[in-house]
C-alpha positions, 0 to 999 in steps of 0.5 A: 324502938321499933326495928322494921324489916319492912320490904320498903324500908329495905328498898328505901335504904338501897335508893338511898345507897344508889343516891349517894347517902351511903357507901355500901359494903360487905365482907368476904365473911358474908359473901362465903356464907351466901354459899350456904345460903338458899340458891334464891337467896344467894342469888337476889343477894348477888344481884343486889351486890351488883345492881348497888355496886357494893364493894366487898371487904377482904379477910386479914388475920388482924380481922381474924383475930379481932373477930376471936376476941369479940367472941372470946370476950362474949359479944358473939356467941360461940359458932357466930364466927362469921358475924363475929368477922363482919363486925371485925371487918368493919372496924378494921376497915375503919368503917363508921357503921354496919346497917344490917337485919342480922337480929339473932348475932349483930343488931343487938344490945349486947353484941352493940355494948361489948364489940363497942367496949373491946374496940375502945379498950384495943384503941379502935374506933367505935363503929355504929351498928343500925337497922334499915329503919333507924337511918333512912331519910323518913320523909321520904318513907311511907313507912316511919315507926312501923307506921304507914304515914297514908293512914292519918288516924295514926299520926 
């Protein structure tokens, strides 16, 4: 499967948010990291907070422990707390999905199978974890399978 993190397929996602199609948020977890961040890009991502009106989940000793386990029980690695408490944030919150571009600690098989495996196990709903590219409306991207649609030799 291809996991584009094209600028387009980006941009798509958020008209998309601005349209209705999905009720974006984030967590405290992620706003605390952004103060790490570089300057530029904390910046472009507190405006995109704003301009898309993303609300922002809070912390809570259950998102706390919930985070512990997960890396506790292997789905995150040690030292990925933070990523660790979006997830947990997400569940707890009893959100359906995380879309995110994190390929190192989030968007992947194993971190996807096993914080699916614990919250099953905890009695708590399975979240779905995406890309940008997997759930945007393709017939309105030019861009669908890391394929430009304008190029009809490709189609």
């Amino acid at each position: 499967m291809d996991r584009d993190a094209h600028p387009d397929t980006v941009l798509h996602y958020f008209e998309e948010c601005a349209a209705g199609k999905f009720e974006p948020h984030t967590s405290l977890y992620v706003i605390d990291e952004l103060e790490d961040a570089p300057k530029e890009k904390r910046e472009k991502m507190i405006a995109l907070m704003e301009r898309y009106n993303i609300k922002v989940m809070t912390a809570s000793d259950e998102t706390d422990n919930l985070a512990r386990k997960y890396i506790a029980e292997g789905a995150l690695p040690q030292g990925s707390l933070a990523d660790a408490s979006h997830i947990a944030a997400t569940t707890i919150n009893d959100l359906d999905m995380i879309i995110s571009l994190n390929f190192r600690h989030i968007v992947k098989d194993k971190t996807i199978k096993r914080t699916a495996a614990i919250n099953s196990f905890l009695g708590n709903k399975s979240i779905e974890i995406s890309t940008p590219m997997e759930v945007i409306d393709h017939e309105k991207s030019r861009y669908h399978l890391g394929r430009d649609t304008r190029d009809s030799s490709q189609n």
